[in-house]
Backbone as XML, in Angstrom:
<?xml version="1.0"?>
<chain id="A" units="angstrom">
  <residue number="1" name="UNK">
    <atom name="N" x="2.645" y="36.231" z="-38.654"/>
    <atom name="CA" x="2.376" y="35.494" z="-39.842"/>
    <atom name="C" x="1.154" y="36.136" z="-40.474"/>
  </residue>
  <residue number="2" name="UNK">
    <atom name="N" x="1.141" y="36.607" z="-41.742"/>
    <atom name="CA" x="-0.215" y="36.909" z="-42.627"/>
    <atom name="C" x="-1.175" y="35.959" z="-43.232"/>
  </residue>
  <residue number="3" name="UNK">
    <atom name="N" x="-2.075" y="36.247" z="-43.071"/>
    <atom name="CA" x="-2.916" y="35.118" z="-43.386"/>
    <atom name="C" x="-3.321" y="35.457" z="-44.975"/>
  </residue>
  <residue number="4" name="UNK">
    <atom name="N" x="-3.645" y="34.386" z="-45.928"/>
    <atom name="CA" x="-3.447" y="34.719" z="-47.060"/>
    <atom name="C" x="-5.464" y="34.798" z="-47.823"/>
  </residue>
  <residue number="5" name="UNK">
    <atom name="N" x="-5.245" y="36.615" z="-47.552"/>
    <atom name="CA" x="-6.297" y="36.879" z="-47.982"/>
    <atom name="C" x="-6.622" y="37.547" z="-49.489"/>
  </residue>
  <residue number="6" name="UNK">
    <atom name="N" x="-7.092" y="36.646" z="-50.318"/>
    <atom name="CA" x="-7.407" y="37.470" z="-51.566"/>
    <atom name="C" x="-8.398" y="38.406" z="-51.485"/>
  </residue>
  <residue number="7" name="UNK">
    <atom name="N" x="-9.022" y="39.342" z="-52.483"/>
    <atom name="CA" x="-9.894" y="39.794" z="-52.829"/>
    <atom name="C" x="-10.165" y="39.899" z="-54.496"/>
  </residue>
  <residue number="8" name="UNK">
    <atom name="N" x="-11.578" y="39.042" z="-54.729"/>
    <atom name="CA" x="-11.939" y="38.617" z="-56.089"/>
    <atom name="C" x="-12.821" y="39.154" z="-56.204"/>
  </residue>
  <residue number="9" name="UNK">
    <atom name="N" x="-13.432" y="40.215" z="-57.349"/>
    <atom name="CA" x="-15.138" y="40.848" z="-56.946"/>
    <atom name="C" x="-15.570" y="40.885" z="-55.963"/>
  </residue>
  <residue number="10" name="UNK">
    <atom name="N" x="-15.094" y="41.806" z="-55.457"/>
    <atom name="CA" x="-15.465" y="42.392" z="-54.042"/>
    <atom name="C" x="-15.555" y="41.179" z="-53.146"/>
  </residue>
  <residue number="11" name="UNK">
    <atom name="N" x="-15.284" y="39.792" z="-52.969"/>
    <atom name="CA" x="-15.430" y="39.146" z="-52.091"/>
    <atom name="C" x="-14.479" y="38.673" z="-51.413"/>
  </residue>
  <residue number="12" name="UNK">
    <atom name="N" x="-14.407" y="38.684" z="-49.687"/>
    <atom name="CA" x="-12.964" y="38.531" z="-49.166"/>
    <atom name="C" x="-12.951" y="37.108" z="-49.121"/>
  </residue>
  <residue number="13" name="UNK">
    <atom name="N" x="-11.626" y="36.111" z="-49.230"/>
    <atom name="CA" x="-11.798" y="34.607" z="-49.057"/>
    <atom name="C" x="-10.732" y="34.162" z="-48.441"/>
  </residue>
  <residue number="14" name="UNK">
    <atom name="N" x="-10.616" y="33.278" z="-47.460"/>
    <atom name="CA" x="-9.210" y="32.831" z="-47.031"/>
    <atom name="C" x="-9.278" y="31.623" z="-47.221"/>
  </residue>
  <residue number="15" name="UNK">
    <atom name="N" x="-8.555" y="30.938" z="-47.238"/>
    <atom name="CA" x="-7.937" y="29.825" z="-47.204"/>
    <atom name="C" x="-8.808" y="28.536" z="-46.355"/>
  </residue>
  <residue number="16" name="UNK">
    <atom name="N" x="-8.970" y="27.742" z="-47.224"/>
    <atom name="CA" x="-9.976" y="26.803" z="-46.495"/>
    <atom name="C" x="-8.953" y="25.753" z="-45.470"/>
  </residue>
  <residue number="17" name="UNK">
    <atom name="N" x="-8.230" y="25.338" z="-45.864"/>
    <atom name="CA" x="-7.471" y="24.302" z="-45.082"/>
    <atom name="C" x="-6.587" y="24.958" z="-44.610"/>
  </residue>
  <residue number="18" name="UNK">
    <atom name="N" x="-5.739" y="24.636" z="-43.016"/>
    <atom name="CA" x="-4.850" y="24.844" z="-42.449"/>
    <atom name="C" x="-3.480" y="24.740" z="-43.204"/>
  </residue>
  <residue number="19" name="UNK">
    <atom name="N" x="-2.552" y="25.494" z="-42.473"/>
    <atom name="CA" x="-1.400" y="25.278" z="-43.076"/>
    <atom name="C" x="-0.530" y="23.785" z="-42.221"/>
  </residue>
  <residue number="20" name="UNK">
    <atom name="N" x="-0.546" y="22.890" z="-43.292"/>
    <atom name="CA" x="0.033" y="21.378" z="-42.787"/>
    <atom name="C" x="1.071" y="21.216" z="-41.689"/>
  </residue>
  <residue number="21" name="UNK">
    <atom name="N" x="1.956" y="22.212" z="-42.167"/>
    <atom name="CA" x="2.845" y="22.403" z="-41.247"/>
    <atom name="C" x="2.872" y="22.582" z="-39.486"/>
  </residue>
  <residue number="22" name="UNK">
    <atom name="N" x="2.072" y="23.695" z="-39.677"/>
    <atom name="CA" x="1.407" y="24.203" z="-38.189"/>
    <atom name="C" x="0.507" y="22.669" z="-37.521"/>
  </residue>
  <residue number="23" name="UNK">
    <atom name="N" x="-0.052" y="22.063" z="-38.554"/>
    <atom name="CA" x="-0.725" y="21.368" z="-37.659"/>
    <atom name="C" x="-0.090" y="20.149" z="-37.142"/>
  </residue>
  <residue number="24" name="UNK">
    <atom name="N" x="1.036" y="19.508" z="-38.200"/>
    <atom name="CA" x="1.404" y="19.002" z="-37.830"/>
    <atom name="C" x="3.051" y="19.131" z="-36.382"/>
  </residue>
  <residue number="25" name="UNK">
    <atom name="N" x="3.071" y="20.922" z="-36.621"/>
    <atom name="CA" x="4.012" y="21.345" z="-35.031"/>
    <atom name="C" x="3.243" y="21.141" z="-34.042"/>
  </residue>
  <residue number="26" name="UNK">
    <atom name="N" x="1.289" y="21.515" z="-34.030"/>
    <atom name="CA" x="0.892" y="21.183" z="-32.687"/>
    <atom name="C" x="0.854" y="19.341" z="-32.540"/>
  </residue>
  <residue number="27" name="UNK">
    <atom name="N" x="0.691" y="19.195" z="-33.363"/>
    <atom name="CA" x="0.301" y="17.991" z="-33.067"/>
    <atom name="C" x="1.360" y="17.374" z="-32.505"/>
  </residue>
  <residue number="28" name="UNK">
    <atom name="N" x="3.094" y="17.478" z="-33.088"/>
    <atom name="CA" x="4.210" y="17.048" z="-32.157"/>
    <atom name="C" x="4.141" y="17.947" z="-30.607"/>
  </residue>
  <residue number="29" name="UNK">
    <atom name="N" x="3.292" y="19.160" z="-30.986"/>
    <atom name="CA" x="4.061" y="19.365" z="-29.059"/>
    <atom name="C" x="2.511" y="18.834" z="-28.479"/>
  </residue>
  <residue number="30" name="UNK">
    <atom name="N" x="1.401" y="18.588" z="-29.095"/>
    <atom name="CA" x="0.869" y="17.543" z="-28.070"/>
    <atom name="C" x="1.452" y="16.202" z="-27.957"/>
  </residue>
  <residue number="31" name="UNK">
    <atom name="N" x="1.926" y="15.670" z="-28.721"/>
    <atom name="CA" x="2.478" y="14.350" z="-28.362"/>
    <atom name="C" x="3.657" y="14.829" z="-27.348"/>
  </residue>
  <residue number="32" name="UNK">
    <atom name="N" x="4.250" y="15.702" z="-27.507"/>
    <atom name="CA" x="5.916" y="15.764" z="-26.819"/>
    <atom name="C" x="5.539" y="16.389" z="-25.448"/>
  </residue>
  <residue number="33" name="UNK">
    <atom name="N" x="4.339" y="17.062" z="-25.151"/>
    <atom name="CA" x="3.088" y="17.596" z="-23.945"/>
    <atom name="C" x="2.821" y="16.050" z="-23.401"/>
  </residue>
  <residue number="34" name="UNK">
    <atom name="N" x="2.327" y="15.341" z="-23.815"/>
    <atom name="CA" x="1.615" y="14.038" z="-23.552"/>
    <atom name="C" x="2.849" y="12.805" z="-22.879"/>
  </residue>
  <residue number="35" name="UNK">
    <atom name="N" x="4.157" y="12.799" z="-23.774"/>
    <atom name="CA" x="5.461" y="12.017" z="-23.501"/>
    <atom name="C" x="5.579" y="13.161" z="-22.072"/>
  </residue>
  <residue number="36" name="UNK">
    <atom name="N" x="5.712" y="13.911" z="-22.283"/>
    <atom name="CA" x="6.667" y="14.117" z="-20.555"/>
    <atom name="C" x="5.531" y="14.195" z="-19.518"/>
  </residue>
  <residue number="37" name="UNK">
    <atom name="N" x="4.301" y="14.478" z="-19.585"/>
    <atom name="CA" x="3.179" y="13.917" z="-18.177"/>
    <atom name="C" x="3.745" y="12.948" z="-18.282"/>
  </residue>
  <residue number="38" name="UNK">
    <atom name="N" x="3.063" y="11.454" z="-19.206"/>
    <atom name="CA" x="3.590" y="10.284" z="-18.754"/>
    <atom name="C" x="5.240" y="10.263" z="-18.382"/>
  </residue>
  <residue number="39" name="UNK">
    <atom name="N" x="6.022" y="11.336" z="-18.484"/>
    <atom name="CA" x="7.697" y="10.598" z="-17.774"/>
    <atom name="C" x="7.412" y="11.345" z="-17.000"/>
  </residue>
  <residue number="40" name="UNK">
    <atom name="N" x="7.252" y="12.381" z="-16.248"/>
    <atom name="CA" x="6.985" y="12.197" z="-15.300"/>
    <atom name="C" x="6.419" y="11.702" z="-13.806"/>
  </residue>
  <residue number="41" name="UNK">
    <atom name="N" x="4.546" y="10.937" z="-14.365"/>
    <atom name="CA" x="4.583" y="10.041" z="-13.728"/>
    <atom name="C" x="5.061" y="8.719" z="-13.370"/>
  </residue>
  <residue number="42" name="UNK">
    <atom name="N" x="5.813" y="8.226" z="-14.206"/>
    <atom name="CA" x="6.920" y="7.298" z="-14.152"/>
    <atom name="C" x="7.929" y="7.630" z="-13.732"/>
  </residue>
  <residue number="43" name="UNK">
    <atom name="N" x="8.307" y="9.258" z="-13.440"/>
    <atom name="CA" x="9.589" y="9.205" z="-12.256"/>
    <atom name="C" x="9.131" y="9.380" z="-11.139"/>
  </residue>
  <residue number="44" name="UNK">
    <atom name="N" x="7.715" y="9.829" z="-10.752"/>
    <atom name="CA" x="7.092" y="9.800" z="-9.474"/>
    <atom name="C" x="6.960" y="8.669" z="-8.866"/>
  </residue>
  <residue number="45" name="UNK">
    <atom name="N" x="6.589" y="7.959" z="-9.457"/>
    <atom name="CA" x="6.607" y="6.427" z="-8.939"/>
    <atom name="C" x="7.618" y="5.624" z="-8.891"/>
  </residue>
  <residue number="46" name="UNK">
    <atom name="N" x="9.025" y="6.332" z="-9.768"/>
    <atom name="CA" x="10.304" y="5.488" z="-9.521"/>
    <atom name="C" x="11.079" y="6.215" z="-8.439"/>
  </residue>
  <residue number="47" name="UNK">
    <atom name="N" x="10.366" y="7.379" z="-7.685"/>
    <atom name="CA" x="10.797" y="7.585" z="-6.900"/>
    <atom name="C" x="10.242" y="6.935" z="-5.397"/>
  </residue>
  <residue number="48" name="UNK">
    <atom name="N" x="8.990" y="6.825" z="-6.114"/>
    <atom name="CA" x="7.891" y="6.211" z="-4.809"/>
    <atom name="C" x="8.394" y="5.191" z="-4.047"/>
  </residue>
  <residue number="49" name="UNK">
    <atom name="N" x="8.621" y="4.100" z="-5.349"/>
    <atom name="CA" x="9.231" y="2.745" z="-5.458"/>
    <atom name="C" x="10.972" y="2.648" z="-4.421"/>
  </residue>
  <residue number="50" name="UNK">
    <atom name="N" x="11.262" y="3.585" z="-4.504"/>
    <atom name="CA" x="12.625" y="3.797" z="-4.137"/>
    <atom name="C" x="12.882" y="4.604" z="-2.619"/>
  </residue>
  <residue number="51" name="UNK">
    <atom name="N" x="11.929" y="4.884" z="-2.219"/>
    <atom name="CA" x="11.557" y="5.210" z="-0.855"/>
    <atom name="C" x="10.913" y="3.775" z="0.223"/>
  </residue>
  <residue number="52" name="UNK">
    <atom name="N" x="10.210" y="3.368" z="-0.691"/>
    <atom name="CA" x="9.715" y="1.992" z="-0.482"/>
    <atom name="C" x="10.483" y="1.017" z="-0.035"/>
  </residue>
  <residue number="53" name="UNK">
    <atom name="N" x="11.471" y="0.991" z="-0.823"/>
    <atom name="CA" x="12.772" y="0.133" z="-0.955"/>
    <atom name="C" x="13.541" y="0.272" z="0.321"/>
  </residue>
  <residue number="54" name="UNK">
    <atom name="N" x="13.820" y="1.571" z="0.306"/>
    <atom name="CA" x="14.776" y="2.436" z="1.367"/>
    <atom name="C" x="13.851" y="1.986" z="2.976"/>
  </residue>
  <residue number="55" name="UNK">
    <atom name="N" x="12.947" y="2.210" z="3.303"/>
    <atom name="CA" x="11.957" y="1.657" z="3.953"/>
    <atom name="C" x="12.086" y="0.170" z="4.454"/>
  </residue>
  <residue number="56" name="UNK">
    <atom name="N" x="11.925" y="-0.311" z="3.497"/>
    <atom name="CA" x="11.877" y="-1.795" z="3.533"/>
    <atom name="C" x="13.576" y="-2.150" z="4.163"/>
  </residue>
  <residue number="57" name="UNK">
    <atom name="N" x="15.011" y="-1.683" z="3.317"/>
    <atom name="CA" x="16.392" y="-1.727" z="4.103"/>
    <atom name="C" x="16.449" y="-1.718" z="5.759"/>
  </residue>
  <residue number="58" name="UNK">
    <atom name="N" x="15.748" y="-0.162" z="5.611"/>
    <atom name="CA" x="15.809" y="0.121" z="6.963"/>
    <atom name="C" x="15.357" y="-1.112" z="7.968"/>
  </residue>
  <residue number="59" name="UNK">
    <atom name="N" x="14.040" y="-1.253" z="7.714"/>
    <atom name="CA" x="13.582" y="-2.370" z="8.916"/>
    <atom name="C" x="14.182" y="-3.471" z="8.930"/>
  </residue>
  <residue number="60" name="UNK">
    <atom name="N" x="14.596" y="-3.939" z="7.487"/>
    <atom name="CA" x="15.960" y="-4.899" z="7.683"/>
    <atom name="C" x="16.697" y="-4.912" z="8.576"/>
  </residue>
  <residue number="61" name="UNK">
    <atom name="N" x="17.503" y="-3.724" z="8.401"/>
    <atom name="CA" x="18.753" y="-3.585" z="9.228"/>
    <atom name="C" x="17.915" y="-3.627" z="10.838"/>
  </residue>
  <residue number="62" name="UNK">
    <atom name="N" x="17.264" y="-3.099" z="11.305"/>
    <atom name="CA" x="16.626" y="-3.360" z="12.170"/>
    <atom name="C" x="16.321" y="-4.176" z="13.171"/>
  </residue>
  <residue number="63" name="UNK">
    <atom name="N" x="15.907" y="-5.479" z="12.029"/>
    <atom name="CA" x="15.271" y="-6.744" z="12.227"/>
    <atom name="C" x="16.856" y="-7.330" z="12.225"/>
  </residue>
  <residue number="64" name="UNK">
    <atom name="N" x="17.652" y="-7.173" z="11.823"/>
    <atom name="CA" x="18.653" y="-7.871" z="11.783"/>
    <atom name="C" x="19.830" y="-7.040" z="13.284"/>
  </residue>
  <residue number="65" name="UNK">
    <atom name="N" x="19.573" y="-6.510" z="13.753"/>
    <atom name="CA" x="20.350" y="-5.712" z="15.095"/>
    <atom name="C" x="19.539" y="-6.164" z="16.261"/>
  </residue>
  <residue number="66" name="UNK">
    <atom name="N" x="17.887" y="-6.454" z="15.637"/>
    <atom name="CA" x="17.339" y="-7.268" z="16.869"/>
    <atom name="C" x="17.805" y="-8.818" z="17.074"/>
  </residue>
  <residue number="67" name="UNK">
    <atom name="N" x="17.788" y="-9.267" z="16.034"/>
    <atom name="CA" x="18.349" y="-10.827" z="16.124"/>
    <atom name="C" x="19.611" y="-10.784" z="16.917"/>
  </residue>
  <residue number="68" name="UNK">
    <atom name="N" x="20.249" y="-10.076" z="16.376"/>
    <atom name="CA" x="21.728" y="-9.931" z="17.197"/>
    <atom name="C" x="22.332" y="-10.017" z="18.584"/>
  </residue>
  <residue number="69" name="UNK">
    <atom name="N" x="20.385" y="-9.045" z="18.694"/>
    <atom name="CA" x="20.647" y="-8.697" z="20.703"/>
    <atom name="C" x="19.893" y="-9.927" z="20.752"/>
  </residue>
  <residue number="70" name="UNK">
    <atom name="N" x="19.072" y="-10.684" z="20.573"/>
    <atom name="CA" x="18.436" y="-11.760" z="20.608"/>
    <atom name="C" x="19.529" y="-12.817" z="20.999"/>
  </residue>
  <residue number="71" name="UNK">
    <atom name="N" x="20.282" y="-13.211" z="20.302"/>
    <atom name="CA" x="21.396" y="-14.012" z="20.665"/>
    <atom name="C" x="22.392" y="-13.765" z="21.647"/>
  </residue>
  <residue number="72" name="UNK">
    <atom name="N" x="22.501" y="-12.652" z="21.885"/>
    <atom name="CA" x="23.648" y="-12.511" z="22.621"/>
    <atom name="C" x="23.158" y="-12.503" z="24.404"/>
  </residue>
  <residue number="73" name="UNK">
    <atom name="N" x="21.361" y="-12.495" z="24.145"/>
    <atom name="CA" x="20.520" y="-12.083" z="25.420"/>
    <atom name="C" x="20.404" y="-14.190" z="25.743"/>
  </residue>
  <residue number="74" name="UNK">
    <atom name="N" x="20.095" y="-15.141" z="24.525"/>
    <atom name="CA" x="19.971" y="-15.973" z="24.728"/>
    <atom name="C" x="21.138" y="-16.859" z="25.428"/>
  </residue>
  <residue number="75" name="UNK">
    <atom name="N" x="22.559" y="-16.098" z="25.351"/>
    <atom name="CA" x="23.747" y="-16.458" z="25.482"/>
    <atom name="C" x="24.099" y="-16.178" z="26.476"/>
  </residue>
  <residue number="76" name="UNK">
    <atom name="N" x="23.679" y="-15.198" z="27.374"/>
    <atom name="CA" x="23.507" y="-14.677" z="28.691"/>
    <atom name="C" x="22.793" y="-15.569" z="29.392"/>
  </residue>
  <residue number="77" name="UNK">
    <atom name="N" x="21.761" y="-15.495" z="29.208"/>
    <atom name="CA" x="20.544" y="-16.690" z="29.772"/>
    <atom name="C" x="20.908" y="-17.625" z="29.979"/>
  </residue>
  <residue number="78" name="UNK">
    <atom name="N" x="21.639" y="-18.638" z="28.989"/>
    <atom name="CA" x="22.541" y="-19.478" z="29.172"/>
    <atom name="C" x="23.756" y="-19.581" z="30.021"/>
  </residue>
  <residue number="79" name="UNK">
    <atom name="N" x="23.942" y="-18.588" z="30.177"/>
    <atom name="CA" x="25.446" y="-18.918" z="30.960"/>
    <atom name="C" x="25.116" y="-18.833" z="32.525"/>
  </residue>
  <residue number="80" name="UNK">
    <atom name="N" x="24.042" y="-17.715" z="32.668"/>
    <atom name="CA" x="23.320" y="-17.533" z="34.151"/>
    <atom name="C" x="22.910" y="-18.630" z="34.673"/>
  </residue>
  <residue number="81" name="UNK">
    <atom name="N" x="21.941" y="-19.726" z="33.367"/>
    <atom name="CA" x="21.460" y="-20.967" z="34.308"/>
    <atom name="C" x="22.667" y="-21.931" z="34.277"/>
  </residue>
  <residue number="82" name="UNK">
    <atom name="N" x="23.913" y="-22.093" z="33.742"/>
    <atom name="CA" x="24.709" y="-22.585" z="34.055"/>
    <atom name="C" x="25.523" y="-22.341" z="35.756"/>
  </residue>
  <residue number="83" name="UNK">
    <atom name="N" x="25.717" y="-21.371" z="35.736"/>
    <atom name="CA" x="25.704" y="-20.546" z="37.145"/>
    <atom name="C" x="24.818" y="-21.161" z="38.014"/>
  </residue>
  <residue number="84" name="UNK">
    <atom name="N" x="23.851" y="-20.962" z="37.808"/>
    <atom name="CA" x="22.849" y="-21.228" z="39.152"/>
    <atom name="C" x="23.049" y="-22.940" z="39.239"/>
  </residue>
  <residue number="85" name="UNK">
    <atom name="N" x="22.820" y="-23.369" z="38.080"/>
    <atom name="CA" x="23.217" y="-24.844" z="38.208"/>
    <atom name="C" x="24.057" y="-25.518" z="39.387"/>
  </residue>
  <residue number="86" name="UNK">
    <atom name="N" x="25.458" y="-25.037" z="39.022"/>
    <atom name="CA" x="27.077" y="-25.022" z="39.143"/>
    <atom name="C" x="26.479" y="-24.606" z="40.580"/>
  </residue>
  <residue number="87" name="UNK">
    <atom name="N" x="26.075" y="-23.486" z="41.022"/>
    <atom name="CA" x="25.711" y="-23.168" z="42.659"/>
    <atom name="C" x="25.048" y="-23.713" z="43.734"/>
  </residue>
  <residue number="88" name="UNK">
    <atom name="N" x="23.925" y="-24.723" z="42.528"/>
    <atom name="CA" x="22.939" y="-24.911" z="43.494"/>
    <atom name="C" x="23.552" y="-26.757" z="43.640"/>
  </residue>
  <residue number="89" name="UNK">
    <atom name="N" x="24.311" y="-27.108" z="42.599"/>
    <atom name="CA" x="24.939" y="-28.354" z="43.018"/>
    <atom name="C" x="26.365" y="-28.555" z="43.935"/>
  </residue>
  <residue number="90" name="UNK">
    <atom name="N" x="26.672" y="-27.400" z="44.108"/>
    <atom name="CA" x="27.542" y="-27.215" z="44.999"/>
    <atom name="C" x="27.181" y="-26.895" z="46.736"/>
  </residue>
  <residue number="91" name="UNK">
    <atom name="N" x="25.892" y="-26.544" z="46.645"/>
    <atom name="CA" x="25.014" y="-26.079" z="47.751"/>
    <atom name="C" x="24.644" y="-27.332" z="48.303"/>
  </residue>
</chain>
């Protein structure tokens, strides 16, 4: 691009103000610079969030396979002191 230089009696002069245009292209790619940091940290954290989540399932499922053996250990227990019962009144 040439920059628009006259010469008037020997004196060189350019252009006092920017060209509008240009300033207003940086000024969209700082805003459009500025929009994707912020989306990106908003997919960092919607990923964060989503590990979190995944995390949190897991120990669910977890917590819920312990209950399971929980009952089925309480159901045992039960049937053993029925047993001993049944043995020791027969004894």
């Amino acid at each position: 691009m040439s920059s628009q230089i006259t010469n008037k009696n020997n004196y060189t002069t350019t252009p006092t103000s920017p060209n509008p245009y240009i300033t207003r292209k940086l000024n969209n790619m700082d805003k459009a610079k500025a929009f994707k940091e912020e989306q990106e940290d908003w997919t960092r954290l919607y990923h964060k969030m989503l590990k979190g989540i995944e995390v949190i399932i897991n120990i669910q499922k977890q917590v819920w396979d312990i209950i399971k053996i929980v009952g089925k250990t309480n159901t045992t227990i039960a049937e053993m002191e029925q047993m001993i019962l049944q043995a020791s009144i027969n004894n």
